[in-house]
C-alpha positions as CSV (number, residue, x, y, z in Angstrom):
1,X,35.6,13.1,-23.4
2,X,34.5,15.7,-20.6
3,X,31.2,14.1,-20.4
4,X,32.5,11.1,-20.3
5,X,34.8,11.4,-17.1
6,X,32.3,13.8,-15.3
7,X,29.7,10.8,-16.1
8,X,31.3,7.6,-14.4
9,X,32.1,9.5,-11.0
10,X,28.4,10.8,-10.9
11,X,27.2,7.2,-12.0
12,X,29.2,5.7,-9.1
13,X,28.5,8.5,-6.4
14,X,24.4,7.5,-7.6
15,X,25.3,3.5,-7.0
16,X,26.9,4.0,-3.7
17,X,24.2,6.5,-2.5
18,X,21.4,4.0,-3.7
19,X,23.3,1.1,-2.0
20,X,23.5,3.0,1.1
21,X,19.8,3.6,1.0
22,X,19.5,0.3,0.9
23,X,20.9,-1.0,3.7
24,X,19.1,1.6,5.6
25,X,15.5,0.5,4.4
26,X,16.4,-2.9,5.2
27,X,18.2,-2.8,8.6
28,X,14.8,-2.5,11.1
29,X,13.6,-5.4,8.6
30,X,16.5,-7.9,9.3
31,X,16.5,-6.6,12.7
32,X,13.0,-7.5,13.2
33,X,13.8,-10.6,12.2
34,X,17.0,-11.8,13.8
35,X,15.2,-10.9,16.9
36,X,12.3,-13.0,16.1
37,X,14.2,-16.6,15.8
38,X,15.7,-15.1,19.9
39,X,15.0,-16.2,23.2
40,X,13.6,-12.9,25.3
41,X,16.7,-12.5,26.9
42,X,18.5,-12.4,24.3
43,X,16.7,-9.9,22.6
44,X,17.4,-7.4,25.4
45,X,20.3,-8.3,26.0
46,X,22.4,-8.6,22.7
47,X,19.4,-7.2,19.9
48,X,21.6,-7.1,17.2
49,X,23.4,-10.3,17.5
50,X,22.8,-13.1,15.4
51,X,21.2,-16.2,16.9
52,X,23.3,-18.9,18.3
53,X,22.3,-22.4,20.0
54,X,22.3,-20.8,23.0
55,X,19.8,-17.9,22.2
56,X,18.0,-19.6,19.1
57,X,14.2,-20.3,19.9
58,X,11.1,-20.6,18.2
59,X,8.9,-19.8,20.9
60,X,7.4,-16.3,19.3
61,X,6.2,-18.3,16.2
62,X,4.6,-21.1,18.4
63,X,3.4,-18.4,20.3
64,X,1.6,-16.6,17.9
65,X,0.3,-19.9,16.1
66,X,-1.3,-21.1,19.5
67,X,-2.9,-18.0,20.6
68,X,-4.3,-16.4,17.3
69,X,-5.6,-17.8,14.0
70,X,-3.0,-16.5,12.1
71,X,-3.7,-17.3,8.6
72,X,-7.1,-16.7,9.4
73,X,-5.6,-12.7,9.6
74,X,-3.8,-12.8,6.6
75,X,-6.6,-14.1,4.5
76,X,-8.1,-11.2,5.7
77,X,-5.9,-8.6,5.4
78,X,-5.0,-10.1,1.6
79,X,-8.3,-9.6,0.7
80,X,-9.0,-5.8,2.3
81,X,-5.9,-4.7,0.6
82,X,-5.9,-5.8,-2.8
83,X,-9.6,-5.7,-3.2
84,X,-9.4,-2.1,-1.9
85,X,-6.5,-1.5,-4.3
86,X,-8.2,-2.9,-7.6
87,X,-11.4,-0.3,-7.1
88,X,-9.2,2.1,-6.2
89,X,-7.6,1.8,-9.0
90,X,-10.7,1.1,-11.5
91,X,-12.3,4.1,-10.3
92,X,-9.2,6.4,-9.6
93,X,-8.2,5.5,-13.2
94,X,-11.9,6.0,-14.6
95,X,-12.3,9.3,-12.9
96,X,-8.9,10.8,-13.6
97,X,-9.7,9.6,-17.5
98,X,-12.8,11.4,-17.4
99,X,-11.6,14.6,-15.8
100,X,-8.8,14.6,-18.5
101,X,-10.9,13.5,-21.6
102,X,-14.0,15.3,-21.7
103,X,-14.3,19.4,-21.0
104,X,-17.6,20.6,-19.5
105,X,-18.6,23.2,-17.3
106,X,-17.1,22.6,-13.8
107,X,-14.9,20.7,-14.7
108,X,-12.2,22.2,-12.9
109,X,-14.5,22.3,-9.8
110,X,-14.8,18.6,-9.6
111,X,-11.2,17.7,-10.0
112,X,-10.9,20.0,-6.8
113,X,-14.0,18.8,-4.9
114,X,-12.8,15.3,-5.6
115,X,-8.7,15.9,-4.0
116,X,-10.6,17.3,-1.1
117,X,-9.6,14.2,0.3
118,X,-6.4,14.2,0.1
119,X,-6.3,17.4,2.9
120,X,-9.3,16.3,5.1
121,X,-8.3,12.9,6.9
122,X,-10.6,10.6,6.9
123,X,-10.7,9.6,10.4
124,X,-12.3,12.6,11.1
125,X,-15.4,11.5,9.6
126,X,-14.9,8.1,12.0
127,X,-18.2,8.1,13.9
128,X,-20.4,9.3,10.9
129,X,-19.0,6.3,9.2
130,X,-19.8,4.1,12.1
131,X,-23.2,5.1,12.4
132,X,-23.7,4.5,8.4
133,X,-22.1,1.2,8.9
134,X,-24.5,0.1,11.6
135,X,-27.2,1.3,9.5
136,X,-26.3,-0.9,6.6
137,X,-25.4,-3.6,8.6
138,X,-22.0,-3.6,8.0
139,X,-20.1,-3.6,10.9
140,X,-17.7,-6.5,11.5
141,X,-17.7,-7.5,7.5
142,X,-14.6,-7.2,5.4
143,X,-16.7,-4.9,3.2
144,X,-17.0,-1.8,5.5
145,X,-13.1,-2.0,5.7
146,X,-12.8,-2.3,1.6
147,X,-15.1,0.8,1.1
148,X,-13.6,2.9,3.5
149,X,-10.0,2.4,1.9
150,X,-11.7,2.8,-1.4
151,X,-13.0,6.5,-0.5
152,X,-9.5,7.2,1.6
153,X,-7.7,5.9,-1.4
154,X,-9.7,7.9,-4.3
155,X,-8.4,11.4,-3.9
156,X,-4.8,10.9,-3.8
157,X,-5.7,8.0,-7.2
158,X,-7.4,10.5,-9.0
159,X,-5.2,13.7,-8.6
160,X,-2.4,11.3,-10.1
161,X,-3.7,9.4,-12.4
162,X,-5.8,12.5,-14.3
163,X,-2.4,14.4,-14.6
164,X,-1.1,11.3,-16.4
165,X,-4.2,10.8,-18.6
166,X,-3.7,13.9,-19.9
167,X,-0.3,13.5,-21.4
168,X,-1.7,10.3,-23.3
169,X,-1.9,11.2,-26.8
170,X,-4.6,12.8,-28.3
171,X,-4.3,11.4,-31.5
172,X,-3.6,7.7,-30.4
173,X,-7.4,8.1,-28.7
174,X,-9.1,9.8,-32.2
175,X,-7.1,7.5,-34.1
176,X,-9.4,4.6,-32.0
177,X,-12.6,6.8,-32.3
178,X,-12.1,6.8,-36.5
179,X,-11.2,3.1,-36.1
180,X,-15.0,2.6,-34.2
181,X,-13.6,1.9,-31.4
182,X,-16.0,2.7,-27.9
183,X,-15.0,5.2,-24.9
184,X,-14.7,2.3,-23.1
185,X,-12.0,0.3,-25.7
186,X,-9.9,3.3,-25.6
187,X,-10.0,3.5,-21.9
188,X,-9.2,0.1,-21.2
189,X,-7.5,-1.1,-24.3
190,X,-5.3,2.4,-25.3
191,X,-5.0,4.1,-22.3
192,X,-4.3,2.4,-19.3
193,X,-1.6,-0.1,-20.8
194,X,0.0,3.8,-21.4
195,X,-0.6,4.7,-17.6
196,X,1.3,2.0,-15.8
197,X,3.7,3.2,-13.9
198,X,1.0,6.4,-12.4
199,X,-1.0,2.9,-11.7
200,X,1.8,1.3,-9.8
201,X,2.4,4.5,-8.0
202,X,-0.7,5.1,-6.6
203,X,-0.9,1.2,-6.2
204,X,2.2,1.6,-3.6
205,X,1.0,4.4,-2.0
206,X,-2.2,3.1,-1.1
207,X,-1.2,-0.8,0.0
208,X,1.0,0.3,2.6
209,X,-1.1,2.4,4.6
210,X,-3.9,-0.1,3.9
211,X,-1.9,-3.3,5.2
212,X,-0.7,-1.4,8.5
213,X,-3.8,0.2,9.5
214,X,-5.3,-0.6,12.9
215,X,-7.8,1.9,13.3
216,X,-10.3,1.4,11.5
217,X,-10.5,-2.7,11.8
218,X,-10.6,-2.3,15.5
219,X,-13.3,0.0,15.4
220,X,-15.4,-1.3,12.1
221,X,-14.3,-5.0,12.2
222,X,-13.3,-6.4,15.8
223,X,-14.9,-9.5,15.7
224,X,-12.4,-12.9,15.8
225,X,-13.5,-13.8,11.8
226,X,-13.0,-10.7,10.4
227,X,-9.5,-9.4,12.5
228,X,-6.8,-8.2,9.9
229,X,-3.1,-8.9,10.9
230,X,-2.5,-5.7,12.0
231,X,-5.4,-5.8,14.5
232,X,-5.1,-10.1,15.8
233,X,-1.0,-8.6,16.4
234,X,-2.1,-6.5,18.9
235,X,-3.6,-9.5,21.4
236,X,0.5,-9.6,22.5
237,X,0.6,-6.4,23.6
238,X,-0.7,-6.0,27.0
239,X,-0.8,-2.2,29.4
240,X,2.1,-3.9,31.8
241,X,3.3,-7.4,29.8
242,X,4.3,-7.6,26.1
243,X,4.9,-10.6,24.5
244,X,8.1,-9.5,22.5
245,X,9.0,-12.9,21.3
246,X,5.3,-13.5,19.7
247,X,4.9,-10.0,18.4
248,X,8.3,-9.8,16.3
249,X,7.3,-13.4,15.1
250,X,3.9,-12.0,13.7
251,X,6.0,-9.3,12.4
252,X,8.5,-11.3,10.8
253,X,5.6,-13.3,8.6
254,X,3.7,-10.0,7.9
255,X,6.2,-8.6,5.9
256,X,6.5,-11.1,3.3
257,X,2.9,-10.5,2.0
258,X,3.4,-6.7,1.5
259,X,6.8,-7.2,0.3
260,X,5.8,-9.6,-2.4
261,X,3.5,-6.9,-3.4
262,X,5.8,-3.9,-3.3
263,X,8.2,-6.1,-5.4
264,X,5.5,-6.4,-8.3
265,X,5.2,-2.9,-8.6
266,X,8.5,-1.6,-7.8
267,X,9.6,-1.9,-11.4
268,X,6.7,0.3,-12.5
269,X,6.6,2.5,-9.2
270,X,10.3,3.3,-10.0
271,X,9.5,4.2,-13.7
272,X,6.1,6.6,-12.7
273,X,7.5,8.3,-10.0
274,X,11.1,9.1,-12.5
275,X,8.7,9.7,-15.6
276,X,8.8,13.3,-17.4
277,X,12.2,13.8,-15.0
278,X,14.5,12.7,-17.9
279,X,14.2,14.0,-21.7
């Protein structure tokens, strides 16, 4: 009965906080967009007012429709993202499998040689990768920015995903060996489905970063066909003049994209990043 009635208050203290956190996540969001459906006045002067008739407009959206090929951006920043997340992922999940799996000599030295990454940033390497990009002729393509988020993403993937591999059980993997099965059936049929959630997470972590990112499209793909959103945004924001209206409109229909993501792998995000917490 003492469990019980020290229970519901804790279960209603962890509602209220996760409600709260909430409506703090989502605040700059709606305010972002309330703003972009203002006139420019209005958005100084009142920001966190509702539109009216007085101060409803649509001139950001026509705005950034008019001056930019917006879906032209999108496209591309679709494809860099969940391109870059699918390898990163495929490899992330291959290397971390094999790191768990299979003990040789240095083994231990490769797992740390490969989270290297994760503590060097990899904009310091930005002209080395520039030059190797001109080399290959890859500069303004979509795939320079792809396999430069792959190697950014890899580290961070496979220190994750090899510490979840190696809680997969051993003997649900030799149980598919004596049934004939290959490495590659038990990595892709046994294991991964098991891995999910460490997927999802690494998945999150990576797409944000990857949507947002303006350095490295403006200096390995600034040309008009190959701008992501992040980068074509940027033609509203002058030294002296910025086009507020325009800017919170391409905002506004940026979010959606990387919100429909997050969405399909919050469930599993949720249950990786709380898994072994709970016994």
């Amino acid at each position: 009965m003492r469990r019980v009635r020290h229970t519901v208050p804790n279960v209603l203290l962890a509602h209220a906080a996760l409600a709260a956190y909430t409506v703090i996540a989502l605040f700059p969001i709606l305010l972002i967009i309330i703003n972009s459906f203002k006139t420019r006045k209005a958005i100084f002067r009142d920001p966190l007012a509702l539109p009216n008739p007085e101060t409803f407009s649509l001139v950001g959206f026509e705005t950034v429709f008019r001056q930019g090929d917006f879906f032209l951006y999108m496209q591309n920043s679709l494809i860099v993202t969940v391109a870059s997340l699918f390898f990163i992922l495929l490899f992330g999940a291959m290397a971390g499998f094999a790191l768990a799996e299979y003990r040789f000599k240095g083994n231990t030295l490769m797992a740390l040689y490969l989270a290297i990454g994760i503590m060097i940033p990899i904009r310091l390497g930005t002209i080395s990768i520039l030059e190797i990009m001109v080399a290959t002729n890859l500069v303004n393509t979509l795939t320079a920015l792809v396999l430069v988020y792959v190697a950014q993403g890899l580290p961070l993937a496979i220190f994750i995903l090899s510490e979840f591999m190696r809680q997969v059980s051993d003997d649900l993997k030799n149980a598919g060996r004596i049934d004939g099965l290959s490495e590659y059936r038990i990595f892709f049929v046994l294991v991964l489905p098991l891995v999910r959630p460490a997927l999802a997470t690494v998945a999150v972590f990576n797409m944000i970063p990857i949507w947002n990112d303006l350095w490295f499209p403006l200096i390995l793909a600034p040309g008009e066909a190959t701008k992501t959103l992040t980068l074509g945004s940027q033609v509203f924001i002058g030294q002296f003049v910025t086009d507020w209206n325009a800017v919170l409109s391409a905002l506004s229909m940026a979010m959606f994209p990387v919100l429909i993501l997050y969405l399909i792998f919050s469930k599993q995000l949720i249950r990786g990043i709380t898994s072994g917490a709970v016994k």
